[in-house]
N, C-alpha and C positions, 0 to 999 in steps of 0.2 A: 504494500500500500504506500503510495507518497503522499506525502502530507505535506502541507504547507500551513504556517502559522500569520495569521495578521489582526493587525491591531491598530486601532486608529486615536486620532483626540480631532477634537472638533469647536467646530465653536459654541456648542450650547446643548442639549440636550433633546431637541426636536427635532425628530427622525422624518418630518414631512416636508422638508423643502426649506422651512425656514433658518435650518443651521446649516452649519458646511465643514470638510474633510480639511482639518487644519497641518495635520501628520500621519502618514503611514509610514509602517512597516513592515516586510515580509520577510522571515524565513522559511527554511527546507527542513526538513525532518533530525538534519545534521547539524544544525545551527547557523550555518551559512547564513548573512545577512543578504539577499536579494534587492530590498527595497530599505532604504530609509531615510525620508524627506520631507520638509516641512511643505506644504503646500498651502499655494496662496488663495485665499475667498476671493469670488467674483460680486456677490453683494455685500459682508462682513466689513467694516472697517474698523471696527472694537469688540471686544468680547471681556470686557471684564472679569465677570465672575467666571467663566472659563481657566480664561490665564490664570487668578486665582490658585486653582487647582493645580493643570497642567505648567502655567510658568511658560507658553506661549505667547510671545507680544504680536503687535503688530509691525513693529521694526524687523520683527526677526523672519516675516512671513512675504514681508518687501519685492522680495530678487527668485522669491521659491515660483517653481513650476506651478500650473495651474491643474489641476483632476482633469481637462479635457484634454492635457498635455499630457497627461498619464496614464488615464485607463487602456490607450492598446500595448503600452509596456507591459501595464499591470494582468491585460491578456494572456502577453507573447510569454510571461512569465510563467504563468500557469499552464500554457499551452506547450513549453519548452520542457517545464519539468514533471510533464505526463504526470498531471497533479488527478489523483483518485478521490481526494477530498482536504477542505478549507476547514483548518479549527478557530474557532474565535472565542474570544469569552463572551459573553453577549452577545452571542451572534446575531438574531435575531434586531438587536439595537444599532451594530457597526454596516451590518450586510446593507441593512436599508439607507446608509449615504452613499452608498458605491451607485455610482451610473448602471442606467437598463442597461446597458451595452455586458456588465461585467455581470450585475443578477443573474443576466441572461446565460451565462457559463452553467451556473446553477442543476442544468437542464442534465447535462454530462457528468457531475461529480457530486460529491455531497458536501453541503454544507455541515459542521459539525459546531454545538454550543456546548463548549466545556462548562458554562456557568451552569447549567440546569444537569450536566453529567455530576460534576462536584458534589451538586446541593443535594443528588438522589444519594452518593457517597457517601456524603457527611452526614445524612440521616436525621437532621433536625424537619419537623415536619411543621407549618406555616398554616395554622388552626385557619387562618383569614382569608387564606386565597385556596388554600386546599391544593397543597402541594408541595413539594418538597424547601424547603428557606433558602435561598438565593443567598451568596455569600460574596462579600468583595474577591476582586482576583487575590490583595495582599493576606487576605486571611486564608485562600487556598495555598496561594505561593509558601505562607508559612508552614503549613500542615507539612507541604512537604520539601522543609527544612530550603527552599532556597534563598539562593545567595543573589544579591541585587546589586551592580555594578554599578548603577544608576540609581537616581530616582526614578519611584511608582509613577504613574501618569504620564508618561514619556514613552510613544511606542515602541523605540526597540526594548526599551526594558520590558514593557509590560508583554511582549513577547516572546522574549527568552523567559520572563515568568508564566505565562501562558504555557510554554512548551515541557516548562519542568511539571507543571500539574498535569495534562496530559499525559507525560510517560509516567507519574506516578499512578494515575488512573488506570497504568494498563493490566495491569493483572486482573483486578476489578474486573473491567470491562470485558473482556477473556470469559473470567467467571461466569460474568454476570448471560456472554452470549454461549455457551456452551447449557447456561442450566435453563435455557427457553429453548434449545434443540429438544 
């Protein structure tokens, strides 16, 4: 299986068109950094509470590529490395800033949410939505003990943190498809 890991920061938290893709980053299964770039908003010219978090300005987003500059990389990329499936953490939340153009990959490989893998893992269960407790990436990443070269919020770090919860999930996940055969 190859796998590719990505992870974004943006500038707000609304997945319908009113925020936009401030940083990606993609690795391979091996840790290989593929992609890692700040990209520049087409409507965005401030993001406060954003940067807040992440520690994104606008100075720094100035001189970056634009997402329309980037999704056939971000194709050729998946298409190069005979990608079988996409982990995200939140997948569901990141997948949805990416262009139709990339969703549209979707059709060929699997998208995969480590967020919602983790939370059935860690087995706390969420009386109010009825479902497993959704957990930050850094309380997965600690679970299984990684090491952070960076700071959180920053996508290649939250990537390579991304990538250690997934191989720690995999035994699990192994288990978990062998005992539904």
């Amino acid at each position: 299986m190859k796998t590719l890991f990505l992870d974004l920061e943006t500038t707000g938290l609304n997945k319908d068109g009113t925020d936009e893709i401030l940083e990606i980053a993609i690795i391979d299964n091996h840790g290989q950094v593929l992609m890692n770039t700040l990209v520049k908003p087409v409507i965005h010219t401030e993001w406060p509470e954003a940067q807040a978090i992440h520690g994104i300005s606008p100075e720094m987003v100035t001189n970056a590529p634009k997402l329309d500059e980037l999704q056939w990389k971000i194709l050729d990329l998946i298409v190069e490395h005979e990608t079988d499936e996409i982990v995200i953490y939140n997948a569901a939340y990141d997948w949805a800033f990416m262009p139709t153009e990339i969703q549209g990959i979707s059709i060929y490989l699997e998208i995969k949410c480590a967020m919602t893998q983790f939370a059935e893992y860690n087995g706390l269960w969420n009386v109010e939505r009825n479902c497993w407790k959704w957990q930050k990436l850094s309380v997965a990443a600690e679970h299984f003990n990684h090491v952070w070269n960076s700071e959180a919020h920053r996508a290649l770090a939250d990537t390579l943190a991304l990538k250690t919860v997934w191989e720690g999930m995999a035994s699990w996940r192994l288990e978990k498809e062998h005992a539904s055969e």
